[in-house]
DRENTORKOL-3810 file (N, C-alpha, C; in nm, 4 decimals):
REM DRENTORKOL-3810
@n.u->-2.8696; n.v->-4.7649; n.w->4.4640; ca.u->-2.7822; ca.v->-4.7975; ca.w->4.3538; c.u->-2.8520; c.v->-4.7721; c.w->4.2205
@n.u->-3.0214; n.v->-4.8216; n.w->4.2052; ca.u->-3.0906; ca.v->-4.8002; ca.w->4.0607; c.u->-3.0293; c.v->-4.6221; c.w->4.0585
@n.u->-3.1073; n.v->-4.5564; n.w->4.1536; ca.u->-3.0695; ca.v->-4.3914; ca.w->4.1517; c.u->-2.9430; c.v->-4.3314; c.w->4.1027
@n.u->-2.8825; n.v->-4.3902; n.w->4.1368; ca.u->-2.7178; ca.v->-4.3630; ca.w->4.1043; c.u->-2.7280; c.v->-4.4040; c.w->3.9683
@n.u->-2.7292; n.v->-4.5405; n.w->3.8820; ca.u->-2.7030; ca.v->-4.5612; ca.w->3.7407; c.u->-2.7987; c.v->-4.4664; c.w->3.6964
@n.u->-2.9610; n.v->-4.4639; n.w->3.7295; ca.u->-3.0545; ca.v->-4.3749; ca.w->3.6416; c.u->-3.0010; c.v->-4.2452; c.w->3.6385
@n.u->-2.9556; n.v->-4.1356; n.w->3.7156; ca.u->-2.8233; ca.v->-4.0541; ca.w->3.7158; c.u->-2.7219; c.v->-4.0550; c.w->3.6619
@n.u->-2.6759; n.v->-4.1236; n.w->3.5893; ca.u->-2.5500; ca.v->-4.1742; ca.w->3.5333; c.u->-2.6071; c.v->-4.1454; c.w->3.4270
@n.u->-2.7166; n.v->-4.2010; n.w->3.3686; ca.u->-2.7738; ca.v->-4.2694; ca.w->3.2233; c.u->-2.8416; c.v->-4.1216; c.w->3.1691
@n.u->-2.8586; n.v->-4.0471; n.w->3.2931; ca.u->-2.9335; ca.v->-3.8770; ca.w->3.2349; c.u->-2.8677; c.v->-3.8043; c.w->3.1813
@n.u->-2.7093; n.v->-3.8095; n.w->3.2273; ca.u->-2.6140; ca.v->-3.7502; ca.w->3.1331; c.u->-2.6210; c.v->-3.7774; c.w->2.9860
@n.u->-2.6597; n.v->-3.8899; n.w->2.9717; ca.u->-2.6603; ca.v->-3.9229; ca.w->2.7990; c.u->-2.6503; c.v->-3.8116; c.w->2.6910
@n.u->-2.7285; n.v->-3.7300; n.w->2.7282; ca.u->-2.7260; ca.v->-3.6095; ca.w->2.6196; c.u->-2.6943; c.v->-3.4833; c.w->2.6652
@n.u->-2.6529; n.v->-3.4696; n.w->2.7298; ca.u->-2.5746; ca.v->-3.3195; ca.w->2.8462; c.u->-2.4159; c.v->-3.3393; c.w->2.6947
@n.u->-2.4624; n.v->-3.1973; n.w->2.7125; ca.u->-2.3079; ca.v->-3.1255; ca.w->2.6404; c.u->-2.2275; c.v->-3.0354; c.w->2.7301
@n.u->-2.2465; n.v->-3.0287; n.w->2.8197; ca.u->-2.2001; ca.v->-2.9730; ca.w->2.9366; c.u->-2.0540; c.v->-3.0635; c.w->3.0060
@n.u->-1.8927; n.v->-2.9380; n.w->2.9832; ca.u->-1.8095; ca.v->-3.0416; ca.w->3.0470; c.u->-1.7945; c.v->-3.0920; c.w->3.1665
@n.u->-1.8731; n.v->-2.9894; n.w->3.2683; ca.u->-1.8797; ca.v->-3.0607; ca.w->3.3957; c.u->-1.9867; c.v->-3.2034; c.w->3.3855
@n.u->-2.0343; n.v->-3.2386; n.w->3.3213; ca.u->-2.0804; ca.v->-3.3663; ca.w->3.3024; c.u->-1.9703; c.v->-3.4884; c.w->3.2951
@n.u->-1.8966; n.v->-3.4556; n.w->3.2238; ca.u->-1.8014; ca.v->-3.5333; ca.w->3.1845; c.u->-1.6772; c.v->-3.5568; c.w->3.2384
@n.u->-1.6299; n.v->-3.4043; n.w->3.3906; ca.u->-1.5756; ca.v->-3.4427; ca.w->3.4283; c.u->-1.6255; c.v->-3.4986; c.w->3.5805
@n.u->-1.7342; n.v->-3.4899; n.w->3.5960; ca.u->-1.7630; ca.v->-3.5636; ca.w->3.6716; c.u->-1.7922; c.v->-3.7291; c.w->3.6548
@n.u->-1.7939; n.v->-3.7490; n.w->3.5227; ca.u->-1.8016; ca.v->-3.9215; ca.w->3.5191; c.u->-1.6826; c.v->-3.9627; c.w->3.4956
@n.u->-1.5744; n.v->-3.8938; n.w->3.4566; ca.u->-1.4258; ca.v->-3.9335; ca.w->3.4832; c.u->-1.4221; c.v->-3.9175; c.w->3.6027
@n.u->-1.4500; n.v->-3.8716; n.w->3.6958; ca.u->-1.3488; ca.v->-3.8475; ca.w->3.8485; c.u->-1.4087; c.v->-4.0085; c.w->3.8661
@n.u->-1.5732; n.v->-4.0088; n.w->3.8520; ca.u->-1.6245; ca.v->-4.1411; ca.w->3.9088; c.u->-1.5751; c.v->-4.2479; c.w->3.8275
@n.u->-1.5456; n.v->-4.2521; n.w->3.7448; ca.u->-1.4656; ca.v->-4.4418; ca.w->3.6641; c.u->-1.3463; c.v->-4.4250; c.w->3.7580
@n.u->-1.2498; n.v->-4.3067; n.w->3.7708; ca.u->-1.1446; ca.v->-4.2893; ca.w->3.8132; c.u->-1.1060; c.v->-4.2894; c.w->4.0278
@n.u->-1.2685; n.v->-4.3232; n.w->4.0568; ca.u->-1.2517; ca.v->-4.3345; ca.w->4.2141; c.u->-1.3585; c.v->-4.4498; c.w->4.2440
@n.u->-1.4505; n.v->-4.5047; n.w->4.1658; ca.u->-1.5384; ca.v->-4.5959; ca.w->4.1865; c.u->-1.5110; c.v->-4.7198; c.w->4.1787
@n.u->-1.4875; n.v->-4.8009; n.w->4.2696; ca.u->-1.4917; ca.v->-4.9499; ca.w->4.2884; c.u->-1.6045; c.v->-5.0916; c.w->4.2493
@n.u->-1.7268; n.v->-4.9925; n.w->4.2210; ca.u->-1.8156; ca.v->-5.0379; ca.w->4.1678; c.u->-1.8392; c.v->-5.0858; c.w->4.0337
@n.u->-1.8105; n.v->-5.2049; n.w->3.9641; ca.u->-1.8330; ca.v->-5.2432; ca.w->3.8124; c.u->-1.9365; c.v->-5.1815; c.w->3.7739
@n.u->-2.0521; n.v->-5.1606; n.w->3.8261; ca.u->-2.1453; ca.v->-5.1159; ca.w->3.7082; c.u->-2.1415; c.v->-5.0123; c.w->3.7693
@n.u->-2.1025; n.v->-4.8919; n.w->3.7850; ca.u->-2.0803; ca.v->-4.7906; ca.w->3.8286; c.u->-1.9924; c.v->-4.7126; c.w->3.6850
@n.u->-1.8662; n.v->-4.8176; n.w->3.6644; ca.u->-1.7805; ca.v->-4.7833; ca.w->3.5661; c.u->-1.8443; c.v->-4.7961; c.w->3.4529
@n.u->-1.9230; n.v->-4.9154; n.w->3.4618; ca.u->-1.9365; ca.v->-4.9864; ca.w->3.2567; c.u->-2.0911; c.v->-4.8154; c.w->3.2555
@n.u->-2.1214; n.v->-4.7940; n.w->3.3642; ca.u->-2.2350; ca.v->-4.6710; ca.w->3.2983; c.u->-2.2081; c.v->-4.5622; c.w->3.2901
@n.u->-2.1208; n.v->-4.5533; n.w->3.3274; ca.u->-2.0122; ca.v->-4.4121; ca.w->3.3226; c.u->-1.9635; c.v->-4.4339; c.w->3.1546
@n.u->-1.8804; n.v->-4.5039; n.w->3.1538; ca.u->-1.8361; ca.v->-4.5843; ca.w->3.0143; c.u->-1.9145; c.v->-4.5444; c.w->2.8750
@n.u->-2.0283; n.v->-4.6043; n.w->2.9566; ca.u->-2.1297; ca.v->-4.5802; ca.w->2.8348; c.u->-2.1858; c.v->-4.4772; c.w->2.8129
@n.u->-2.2067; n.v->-4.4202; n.w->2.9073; ca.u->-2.2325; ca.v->-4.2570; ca.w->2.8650; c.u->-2.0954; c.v->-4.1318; c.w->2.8265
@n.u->-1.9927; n.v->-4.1687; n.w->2.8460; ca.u->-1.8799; ca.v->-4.1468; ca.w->2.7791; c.u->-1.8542; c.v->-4.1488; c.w->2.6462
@n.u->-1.9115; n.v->-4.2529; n.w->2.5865; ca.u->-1.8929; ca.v->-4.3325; ca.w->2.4593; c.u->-1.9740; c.v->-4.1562; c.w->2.3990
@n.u->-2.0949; n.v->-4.1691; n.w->2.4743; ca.u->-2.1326; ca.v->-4.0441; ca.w->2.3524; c.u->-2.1320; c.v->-3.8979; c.w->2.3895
@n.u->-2.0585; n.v->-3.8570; n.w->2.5288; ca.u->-2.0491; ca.v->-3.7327; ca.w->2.5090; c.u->-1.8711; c.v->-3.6819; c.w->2.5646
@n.u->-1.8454; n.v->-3.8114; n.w->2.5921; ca.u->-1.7012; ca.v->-3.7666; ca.w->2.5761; c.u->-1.6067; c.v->-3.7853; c.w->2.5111
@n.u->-1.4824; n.v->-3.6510; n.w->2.5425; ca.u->-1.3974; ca.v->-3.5982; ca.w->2.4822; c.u->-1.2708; c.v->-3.6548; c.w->2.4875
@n.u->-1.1593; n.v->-3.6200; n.w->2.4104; ca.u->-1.0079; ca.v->-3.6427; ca.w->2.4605; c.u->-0.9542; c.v->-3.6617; c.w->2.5666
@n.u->-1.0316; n.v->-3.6142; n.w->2.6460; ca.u->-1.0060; ca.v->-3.5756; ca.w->2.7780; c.u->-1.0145; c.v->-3.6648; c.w->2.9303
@n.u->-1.1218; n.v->-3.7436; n.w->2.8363; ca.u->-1.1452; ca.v->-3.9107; ca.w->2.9045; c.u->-1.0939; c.v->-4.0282; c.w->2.8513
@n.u->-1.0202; n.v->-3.9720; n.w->2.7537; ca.u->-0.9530; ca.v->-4.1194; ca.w->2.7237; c.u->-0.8435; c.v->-4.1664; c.w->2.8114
@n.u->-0.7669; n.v->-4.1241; n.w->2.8351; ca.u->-0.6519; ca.v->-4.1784; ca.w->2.9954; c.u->-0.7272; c.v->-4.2508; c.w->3.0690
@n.u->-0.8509; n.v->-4.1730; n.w->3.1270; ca.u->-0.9297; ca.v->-4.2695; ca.w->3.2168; c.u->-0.9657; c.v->-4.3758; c.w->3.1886
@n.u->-1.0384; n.v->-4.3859; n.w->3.0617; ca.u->-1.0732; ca.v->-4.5281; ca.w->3.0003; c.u->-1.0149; c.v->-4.5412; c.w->2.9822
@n.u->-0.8886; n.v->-4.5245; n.w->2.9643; ca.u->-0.7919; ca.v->-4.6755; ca.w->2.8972; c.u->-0.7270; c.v->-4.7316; c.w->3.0723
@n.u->-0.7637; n.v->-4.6510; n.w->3.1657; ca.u->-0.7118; ca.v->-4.7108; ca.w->3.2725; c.u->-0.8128; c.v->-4.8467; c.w->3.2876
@n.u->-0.9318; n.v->-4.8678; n.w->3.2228; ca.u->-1.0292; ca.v->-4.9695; ca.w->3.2512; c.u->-1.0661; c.v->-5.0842; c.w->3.1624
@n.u->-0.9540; n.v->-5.0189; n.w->3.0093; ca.u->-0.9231; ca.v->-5.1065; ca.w->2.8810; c.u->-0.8817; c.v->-5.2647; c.w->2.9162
@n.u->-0.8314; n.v->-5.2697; n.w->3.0412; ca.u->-0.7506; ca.v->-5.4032; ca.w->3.0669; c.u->-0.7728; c.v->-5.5018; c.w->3.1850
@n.u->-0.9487; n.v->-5.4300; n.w->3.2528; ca.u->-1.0297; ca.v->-5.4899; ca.w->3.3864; c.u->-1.0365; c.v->-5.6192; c.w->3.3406
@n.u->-1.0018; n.v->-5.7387; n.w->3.4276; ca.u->-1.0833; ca.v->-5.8499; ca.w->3.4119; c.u->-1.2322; c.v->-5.8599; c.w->3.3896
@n.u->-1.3126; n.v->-5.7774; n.w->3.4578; ca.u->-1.4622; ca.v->-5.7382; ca.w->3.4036; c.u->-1.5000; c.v->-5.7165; c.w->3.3178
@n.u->-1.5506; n.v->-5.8168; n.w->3.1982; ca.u->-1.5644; ca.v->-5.7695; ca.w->3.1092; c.u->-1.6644; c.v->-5.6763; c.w->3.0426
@n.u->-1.7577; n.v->-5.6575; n.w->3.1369; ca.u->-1.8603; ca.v->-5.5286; ca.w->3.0564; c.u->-1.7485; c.v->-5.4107; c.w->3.0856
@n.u->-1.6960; n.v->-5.3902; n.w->3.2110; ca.u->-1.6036; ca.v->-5.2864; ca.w->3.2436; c.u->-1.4950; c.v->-5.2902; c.w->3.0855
@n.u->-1.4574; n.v->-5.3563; n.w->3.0859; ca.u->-1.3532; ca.v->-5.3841; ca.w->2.9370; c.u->-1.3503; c.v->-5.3252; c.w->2.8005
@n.u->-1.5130; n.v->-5.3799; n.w->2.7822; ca.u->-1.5951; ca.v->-5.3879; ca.w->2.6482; c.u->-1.6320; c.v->-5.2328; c.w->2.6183
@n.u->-1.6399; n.v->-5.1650; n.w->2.7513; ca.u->-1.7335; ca.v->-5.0069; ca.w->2.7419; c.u->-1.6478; c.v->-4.9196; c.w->2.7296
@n.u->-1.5350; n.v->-4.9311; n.w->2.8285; ca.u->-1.4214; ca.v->-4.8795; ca.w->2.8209; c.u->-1.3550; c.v->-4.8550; c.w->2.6469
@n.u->-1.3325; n.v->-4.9825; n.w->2.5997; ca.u->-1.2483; ca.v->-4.9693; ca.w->2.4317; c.u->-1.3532; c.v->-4.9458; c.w->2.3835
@n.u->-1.4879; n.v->-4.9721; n.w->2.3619; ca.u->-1.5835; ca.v->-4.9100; ca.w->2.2607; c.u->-1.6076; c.v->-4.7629; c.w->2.2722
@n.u->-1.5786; n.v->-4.6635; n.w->2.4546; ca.u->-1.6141; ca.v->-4.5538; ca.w->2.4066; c.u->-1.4713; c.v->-4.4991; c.w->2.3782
@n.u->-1.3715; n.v->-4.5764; n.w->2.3790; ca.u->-1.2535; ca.v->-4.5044; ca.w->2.3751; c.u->-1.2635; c.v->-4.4745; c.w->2.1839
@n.u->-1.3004; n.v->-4.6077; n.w->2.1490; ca.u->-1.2915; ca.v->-4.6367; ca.w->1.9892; c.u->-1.4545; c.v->-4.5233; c.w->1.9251
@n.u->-1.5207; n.v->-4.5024; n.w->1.9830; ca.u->-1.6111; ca.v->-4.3928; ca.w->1.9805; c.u->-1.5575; c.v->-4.2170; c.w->1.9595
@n.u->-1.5031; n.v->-4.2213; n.w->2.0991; ca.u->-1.4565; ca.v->-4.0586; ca.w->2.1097; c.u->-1.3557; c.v->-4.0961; c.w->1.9965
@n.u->-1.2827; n.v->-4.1407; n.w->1.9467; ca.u->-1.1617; ca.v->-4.1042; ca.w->1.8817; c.u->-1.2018; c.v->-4.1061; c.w->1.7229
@n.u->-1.3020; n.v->-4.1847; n.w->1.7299; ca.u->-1.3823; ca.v->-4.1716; ca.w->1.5567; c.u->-1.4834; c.v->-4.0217; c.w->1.5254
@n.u->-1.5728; n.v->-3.9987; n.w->1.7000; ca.u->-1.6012; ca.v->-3.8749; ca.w->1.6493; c.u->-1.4934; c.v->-3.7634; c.w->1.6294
@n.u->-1.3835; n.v->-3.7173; n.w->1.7107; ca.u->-1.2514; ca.v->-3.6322; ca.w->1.7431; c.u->-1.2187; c.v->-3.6307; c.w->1.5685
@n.u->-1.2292; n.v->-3.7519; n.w->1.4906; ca.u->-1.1589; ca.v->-3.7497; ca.w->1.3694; c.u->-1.2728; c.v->-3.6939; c.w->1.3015
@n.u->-1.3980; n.v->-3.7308; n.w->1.2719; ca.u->-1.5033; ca.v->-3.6621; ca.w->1.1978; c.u->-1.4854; c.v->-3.4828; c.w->1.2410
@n.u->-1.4641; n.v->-3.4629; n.w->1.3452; ca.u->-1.5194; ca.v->-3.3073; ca.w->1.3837; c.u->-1.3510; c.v->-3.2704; c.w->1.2800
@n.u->-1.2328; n.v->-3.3232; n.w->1.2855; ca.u->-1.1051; ca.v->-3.2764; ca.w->1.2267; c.u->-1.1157; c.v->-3.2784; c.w->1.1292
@n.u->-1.2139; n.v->-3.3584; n.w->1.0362; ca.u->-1.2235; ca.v->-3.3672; ca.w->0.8573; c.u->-1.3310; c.v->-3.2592; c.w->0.8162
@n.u->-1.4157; n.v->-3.2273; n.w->0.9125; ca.u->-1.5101; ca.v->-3.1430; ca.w->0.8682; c.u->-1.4782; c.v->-2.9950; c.w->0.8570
END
């Protein structure tokens, strides 16, 4: 399980979209809470539009780290999406 999050957490700086759609398929098939909230969080900084459906499927978990990671990277991607549109 450490292997799996430390894997999760390497994506951090990958600009690569198969990165990203591979941590959507996993919030989107993983039963595991901290599986999601590290997915989540590495979302927050390299994903796109494209993961927001997914997170918002996790906007409304009773879990709250699952909850918290979910609307912060949702509220993340959508603040960078607006910086890259003003620039």
């Amino acid at each position: 399980m450490l292997i799996r999050h430390s894997a999760i957490q390497a994506l951090n700086n990958s600009s690569d979209a198969v990165a990203e759609s591979t941590l959507i398929e996993l919030i989107d098939t993983s039963g595991d809470s901290h599986d999601i909230t590290y997915s989540n969080s590495v979302l927050n900084k390299i994903g796109t539009l494209k993961a927001i459906p997914s997170l918002e499927k996790h906007a409304n978990s009773r879990k709250r780290d699952v909850k918290a990671s979910a609307k912060y990277a949702i509220e993340e991607i959508l603040k960078r999406e607006k910086q890259a549109a003003d620039s």
